[in-house]
Structure formats: C-alpha cells, structure tokens
DRENPA-3360 file (N, C-alpha, C; in nm, 2 decimals, always signed):
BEGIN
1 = XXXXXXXX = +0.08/-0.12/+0.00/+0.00/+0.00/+0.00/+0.09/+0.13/+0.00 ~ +0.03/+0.21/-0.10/+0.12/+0.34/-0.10/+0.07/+0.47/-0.01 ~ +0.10/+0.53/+0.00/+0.10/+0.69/+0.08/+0.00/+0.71/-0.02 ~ -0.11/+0.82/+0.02/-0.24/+0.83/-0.09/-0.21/+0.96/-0.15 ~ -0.17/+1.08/-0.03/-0.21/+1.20/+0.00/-0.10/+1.20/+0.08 ~ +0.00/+1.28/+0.04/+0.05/+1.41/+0.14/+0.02/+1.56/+0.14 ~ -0.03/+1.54/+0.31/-0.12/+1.64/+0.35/-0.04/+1.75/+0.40 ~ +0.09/+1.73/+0.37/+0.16/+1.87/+0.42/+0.23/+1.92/+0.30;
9 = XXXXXXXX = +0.15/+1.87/+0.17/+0.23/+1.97/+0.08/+0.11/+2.02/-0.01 ~ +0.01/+2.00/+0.04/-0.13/+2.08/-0.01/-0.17/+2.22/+0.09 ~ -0.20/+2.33/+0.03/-0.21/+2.42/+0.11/-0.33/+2.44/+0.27 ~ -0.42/+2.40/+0.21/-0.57/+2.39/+0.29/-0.49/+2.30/+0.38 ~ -0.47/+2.14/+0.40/-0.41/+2.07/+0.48/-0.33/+2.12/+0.57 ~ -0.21/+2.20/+0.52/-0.13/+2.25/+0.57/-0.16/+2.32/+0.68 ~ -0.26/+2.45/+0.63/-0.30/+2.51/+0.69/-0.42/+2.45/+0.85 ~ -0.46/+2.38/+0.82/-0.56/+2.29/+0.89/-0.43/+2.23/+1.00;
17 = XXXXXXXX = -0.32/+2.15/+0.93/-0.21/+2.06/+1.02/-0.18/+2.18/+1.13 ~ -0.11/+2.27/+1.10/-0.06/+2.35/+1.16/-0.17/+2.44/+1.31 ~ -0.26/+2.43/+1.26/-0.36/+2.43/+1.40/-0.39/+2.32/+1.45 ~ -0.40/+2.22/+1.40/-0.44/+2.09/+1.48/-0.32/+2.07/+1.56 ~ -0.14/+2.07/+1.53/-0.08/+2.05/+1.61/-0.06/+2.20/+1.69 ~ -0.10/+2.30/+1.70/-0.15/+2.38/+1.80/-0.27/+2.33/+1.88 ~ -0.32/+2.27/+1.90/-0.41/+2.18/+1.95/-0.33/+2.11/+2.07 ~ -0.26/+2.00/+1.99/-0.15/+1.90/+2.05/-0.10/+2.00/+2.15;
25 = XXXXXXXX = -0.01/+2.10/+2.16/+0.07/+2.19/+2.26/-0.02/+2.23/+2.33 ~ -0.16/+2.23/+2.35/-0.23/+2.30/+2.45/-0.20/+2.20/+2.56 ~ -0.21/+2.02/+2.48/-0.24/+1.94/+2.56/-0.11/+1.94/+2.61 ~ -0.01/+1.89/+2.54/+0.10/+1.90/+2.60/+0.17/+1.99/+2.74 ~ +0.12/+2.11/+2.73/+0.11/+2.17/+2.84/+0.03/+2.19/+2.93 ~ -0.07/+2.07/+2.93/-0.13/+2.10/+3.04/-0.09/+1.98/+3.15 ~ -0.19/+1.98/+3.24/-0.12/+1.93/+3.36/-0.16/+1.76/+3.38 ~ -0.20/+1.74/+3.32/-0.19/+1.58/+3.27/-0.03/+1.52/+3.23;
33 = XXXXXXXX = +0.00/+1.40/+3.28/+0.12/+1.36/+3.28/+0.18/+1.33/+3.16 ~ +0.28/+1.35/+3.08/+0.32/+1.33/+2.92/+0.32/+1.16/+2.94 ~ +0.37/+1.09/+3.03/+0.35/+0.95/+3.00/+0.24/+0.92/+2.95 ~ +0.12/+0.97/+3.04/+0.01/+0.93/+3.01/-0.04/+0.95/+2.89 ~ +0.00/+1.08/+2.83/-0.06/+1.14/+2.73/-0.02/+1.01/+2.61 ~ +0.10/+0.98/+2.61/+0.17/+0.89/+2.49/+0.12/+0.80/+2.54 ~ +0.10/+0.70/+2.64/+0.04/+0.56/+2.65/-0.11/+0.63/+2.60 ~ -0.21/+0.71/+2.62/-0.35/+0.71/+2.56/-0.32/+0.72/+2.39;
41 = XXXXXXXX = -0.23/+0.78/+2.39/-0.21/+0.79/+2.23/-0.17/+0.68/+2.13 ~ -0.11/+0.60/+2.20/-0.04/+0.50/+2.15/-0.17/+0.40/+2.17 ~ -0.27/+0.42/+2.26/-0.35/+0.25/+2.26/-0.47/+0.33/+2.17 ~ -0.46/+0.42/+2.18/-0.56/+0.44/+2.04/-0.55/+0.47/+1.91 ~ -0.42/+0.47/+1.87/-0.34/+0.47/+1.75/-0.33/+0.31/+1.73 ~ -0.34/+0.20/+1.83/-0.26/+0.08/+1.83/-0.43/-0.02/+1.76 ~ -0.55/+0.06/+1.83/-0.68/+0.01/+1.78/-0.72/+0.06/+1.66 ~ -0.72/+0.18/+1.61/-0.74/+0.23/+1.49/-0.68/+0.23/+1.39;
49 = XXXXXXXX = -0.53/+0.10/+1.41/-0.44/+0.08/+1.31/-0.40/+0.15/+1.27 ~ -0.36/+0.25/+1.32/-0.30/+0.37/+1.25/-0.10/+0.34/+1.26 ~ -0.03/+0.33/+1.18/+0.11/+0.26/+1.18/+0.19/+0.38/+1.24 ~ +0.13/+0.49/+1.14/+0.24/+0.62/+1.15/+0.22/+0.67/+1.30 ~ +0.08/+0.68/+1.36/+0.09/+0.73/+1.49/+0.12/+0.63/+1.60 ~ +0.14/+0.52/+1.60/+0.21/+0.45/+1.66/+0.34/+0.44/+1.67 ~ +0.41/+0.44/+1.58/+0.50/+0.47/+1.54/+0.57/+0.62/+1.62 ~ +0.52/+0.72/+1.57/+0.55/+0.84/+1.65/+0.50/+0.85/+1.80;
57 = XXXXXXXX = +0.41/+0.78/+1.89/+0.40/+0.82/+2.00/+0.50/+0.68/+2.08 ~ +0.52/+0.59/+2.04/+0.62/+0.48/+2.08/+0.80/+0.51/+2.07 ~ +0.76/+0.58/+1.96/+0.93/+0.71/+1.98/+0.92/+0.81/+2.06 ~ +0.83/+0.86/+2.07/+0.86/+1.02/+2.15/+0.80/+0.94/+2.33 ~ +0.72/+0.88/+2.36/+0.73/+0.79/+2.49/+0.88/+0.75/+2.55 ~ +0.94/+0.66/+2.41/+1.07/+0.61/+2.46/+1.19/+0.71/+2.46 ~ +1.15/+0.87/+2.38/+1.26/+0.92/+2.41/+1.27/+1.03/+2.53 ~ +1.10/+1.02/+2.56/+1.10/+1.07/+2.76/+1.10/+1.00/+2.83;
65 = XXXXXXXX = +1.17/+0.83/+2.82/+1.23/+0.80/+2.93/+1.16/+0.65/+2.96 ~ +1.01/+0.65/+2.88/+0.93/+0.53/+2.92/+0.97/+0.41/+2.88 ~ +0.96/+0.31/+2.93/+1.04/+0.18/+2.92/+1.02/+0.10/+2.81 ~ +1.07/+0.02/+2.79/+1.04/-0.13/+2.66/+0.94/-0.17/+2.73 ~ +0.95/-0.23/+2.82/+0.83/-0.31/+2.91/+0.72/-0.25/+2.90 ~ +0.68/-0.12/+2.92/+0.57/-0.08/+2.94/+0.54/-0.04/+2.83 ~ +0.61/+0.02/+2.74/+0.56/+0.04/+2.55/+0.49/-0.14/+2.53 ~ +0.57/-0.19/+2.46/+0.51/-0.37/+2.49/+0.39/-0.37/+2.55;
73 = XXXXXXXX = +0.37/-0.36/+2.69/+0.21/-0.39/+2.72/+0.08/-0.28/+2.71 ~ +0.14/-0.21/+2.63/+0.04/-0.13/+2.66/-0.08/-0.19/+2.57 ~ -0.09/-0.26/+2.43/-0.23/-0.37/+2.40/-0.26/-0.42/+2.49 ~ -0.18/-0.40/+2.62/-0.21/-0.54/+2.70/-0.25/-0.54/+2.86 ~ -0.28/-0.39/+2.86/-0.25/-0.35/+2.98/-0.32/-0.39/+3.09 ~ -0.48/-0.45/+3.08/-0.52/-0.52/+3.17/-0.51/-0.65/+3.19 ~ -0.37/-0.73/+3.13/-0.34/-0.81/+3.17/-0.17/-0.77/+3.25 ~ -0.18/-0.67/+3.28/-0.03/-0.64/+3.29/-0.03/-0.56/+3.43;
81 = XXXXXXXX = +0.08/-0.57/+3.52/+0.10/-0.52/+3.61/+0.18/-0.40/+3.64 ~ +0.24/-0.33/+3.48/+0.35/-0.21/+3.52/+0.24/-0.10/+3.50 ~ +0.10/-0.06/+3.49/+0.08/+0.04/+3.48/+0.01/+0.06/+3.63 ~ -0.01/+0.22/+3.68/-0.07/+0.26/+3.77/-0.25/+0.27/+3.76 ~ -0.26/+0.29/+3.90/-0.48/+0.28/+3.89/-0.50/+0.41/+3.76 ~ -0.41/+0.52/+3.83/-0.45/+0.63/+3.70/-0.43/+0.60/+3.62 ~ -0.30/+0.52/+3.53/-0.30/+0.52/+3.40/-0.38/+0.39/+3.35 ~ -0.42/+0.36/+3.43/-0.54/+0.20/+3.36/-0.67/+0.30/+3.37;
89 = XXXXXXXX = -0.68/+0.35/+3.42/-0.82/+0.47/+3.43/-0.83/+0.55/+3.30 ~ -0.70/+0.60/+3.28/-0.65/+0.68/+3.17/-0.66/+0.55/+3.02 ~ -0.64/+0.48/+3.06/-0.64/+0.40/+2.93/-0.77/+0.33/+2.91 ~ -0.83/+0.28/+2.97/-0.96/+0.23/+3.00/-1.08/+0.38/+2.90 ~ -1.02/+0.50/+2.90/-1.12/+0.60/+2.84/-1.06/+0.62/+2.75 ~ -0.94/+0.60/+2.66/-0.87/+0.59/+2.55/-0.99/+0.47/+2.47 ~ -0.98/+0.39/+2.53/-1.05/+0.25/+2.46/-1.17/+0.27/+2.44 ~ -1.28/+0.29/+2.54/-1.44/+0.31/+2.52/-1.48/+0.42/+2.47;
97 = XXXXXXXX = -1.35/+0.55/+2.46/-1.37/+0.68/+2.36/-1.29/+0.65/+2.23 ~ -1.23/+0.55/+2.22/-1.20/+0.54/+2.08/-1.29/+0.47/+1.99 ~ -1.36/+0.36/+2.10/-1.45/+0.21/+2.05/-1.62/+0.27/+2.02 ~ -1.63/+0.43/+2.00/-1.73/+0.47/+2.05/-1.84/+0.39/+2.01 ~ -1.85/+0.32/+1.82/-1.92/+0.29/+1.76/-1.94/+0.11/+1.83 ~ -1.86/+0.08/+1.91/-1.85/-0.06/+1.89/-1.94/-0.07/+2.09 ~ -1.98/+0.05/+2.14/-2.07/+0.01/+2.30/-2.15/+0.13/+2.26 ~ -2.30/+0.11/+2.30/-2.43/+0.13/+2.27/-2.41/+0.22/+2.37;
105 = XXXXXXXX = -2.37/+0.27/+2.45/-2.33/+0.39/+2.54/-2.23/+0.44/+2.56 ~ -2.12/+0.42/+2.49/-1.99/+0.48/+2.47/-1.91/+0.50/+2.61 ~ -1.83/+0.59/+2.61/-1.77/+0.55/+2.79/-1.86/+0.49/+2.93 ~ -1.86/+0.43/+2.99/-1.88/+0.34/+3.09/-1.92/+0.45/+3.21 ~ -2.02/+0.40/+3.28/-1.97/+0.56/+3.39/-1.91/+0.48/+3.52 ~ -1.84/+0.38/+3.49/-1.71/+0.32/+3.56/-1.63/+0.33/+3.50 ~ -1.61/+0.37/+3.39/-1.46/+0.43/+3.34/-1.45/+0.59/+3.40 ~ -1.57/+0.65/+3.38/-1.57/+0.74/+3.42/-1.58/+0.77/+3.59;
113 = XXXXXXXX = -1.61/+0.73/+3.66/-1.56/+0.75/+3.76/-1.44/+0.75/+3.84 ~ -1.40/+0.64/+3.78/-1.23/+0.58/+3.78/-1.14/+0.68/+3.71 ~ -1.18/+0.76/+3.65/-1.14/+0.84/+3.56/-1.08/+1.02/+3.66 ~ -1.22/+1.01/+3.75/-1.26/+1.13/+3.80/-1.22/+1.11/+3.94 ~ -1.18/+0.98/+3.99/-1.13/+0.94/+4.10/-0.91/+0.97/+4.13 ~ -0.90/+0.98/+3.98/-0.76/+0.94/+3.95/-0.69/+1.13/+3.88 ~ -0.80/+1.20/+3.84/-0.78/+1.31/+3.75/-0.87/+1.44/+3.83 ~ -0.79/+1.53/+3.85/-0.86/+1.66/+3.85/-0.96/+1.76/+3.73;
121 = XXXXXXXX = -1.00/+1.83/+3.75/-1.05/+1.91/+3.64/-0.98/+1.91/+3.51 ~ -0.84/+1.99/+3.55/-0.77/+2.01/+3.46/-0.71/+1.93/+3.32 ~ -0.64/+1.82/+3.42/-0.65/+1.67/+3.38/-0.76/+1.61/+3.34 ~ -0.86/+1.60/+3.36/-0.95/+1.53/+3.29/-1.00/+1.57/+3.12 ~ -1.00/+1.71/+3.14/-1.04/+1.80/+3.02/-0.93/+1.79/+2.96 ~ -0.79/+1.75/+2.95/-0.70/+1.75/+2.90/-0.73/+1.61/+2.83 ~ -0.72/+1.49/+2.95/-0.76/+1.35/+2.86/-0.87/+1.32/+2.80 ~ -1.01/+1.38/+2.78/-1.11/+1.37/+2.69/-1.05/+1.45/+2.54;
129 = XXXXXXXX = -1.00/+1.53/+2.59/-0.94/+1.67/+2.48/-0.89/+1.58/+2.37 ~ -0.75/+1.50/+2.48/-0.64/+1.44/+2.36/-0.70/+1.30/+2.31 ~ -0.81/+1.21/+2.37/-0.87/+1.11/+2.30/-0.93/+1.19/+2.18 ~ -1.00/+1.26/+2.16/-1.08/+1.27/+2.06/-0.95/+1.38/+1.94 ~ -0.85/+1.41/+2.01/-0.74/+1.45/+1.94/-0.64/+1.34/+1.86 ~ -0.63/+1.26/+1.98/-0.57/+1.14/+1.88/-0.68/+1.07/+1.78 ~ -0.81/+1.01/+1.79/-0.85/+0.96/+1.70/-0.86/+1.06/+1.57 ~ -0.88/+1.15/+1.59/-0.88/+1.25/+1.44/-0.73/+1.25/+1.40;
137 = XXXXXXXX = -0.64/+1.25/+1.51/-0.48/+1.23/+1.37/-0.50/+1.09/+1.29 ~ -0.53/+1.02/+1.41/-0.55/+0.84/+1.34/-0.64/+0.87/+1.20 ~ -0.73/+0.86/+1.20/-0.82/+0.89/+1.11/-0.75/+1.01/+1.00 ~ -0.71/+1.07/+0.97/-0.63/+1.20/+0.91/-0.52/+1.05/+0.82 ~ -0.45/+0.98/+0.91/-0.34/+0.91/+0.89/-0.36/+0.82/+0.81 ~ -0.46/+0.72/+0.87/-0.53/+0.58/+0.81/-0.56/+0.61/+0.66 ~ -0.66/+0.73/+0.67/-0.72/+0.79/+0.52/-0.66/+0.79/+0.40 ~ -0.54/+0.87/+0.45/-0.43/+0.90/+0.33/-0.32/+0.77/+0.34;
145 = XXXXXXXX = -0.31/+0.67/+0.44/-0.25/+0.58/+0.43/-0.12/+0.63/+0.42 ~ -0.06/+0.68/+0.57/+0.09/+0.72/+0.56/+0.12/+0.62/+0.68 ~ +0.29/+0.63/+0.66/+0.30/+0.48/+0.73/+0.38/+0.49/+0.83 ~ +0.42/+0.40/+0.90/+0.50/+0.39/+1.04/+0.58/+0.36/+1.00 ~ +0.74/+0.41/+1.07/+0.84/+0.33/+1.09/+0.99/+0.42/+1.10 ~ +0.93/+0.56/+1.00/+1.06/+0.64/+0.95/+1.03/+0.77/+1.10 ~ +0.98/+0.76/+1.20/+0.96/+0.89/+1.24/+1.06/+0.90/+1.40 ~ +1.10/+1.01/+1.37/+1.20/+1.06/+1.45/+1.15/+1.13/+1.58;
153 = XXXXXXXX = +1.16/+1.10/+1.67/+1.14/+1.22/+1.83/+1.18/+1.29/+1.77 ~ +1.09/+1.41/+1.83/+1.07/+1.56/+1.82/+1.04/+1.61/+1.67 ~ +1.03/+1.56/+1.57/+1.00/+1.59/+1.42/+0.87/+1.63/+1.45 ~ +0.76/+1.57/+1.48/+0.60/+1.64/+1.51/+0.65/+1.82/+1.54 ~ +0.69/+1.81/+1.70/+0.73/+1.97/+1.74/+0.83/+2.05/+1.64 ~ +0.89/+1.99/+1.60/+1.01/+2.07/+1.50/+0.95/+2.13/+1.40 ~ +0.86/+2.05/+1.29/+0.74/+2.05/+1.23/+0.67/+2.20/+1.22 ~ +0.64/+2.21/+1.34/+0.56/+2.37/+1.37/+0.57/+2.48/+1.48;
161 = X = +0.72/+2.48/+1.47/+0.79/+2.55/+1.57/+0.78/+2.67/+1.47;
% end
C-alpha cells in the first residue's frame, strides 16, 4: 500500500495541520502527565491501526524515558502489572472513547468514575481533549494511508515551531 495524500504539501491541509498540532501543545502543556498522554495515544493509534501514529508516540514515549516493558504492554495493559490505577483509568477511556461505535453507550460511567477518581479538572479536560485529538490524527493518517516506521522524536514539534 502506497501513501495516498500528502497532506503537508497541499495548502488547505497544511494550513488545517498547523492548527491541529497547536491543539496538541495545549495538551502537552497541560497538567496531565506526558507519559500518560503517549500511552493514551499510542493504545488508540494501536486500535485504529493507525502505523504512523504508533510509530510516533512509541518514539517520542521512549525518548522521555518510558520503558520497553511498558511500551510492549500497553495492548495489553489489563493483563499487565507495570501500569498505575490512573494510567489504567486513563487507558480504560482511551479504549471506550475510541471504541465509540463498537458500545451502545460509549464510555462506561465506571470508566468514568475511575477516571474522576484518579484526575482533577484540569486533567480530565485534557484527557477527553487528547482522545478525541488522537482519533482525528488516526483517522487524518489511516485515510491517506501514511506509514510507520521512519519517524523521529521531536519531528512532530520541530514541524511547527
């Protein structure tokens, strides 16, 4: 399968990219944990099949520090013991806000609780923010069929500096 569309050398795209990853930096600075942020990103990039954003949040994770072990389980995380209650909280609303089409009521309100038990305001509005942020890059990705494998930490931020 080839690349369909590149979307950063069409003007309208461009212009659209360049706010969307102003988007991303809101999240990024807010007060939600960056591990967190790349493990949500990565288990909803990892369901949506998306190569390329897997690819980029499994690099920029491991280049702040986060382990092999825990990159590895993160498909797997409710069988796994390295993540914390928050970030199984945190990932548990990655999945039933990514899966929206696939449960007749979309997040759980035991995800959500667990959610609200584990996250302040701030934090929370940050992690609903970046689910519905990462499925629209997935989606953006999958569409035009761009691929995983070549992407470098920090190239996203470098990108639109």
């Amino acid at each position: 399968m080839e690349t369909r569309f590149d979307l950063f050398e069409n003007e309208i795209a461009a212009k659209f990219a360049k706010r969307f990853a102003g988007t991303a930096v809101v999240l990024q600075q807010s007060p939600l944990p960056r591990s967190t942020q790349e493990l949500v990103s990565l288990r909803a990039s990892q369901i949506n099949g998306c190569g390329h954003c897997v690819d980029m949040h499994a690099k920029e994770a491991a280049a702040a520090g986060e382990s092999a072990v825990r990159l590895s389980l993160v498909a797997t995380w409710r069988e796994s013991t390295v993540f914390t209650e928050a970030e199984r909280a945190a990932l548990a609303l990655a999945e039933e806000g990514t899966r929206l089409a696939d449960a007749h009521q979309g997040v759980s309100d035991e995800t959500w609780e667990l959610v609200r038990e584990h996250y302040d305001d701030d934090q929370t509005a940050a992690l609903v923010c970046l689910v519905g942020l990462i499925n629209a890059a997935n989606r953006l990705a999958v569409i035009t069929r761009q691929k995983g494998g070549s992407y470098e930490p920090g190239a996203f931020a470098a990108a639109f500096d």
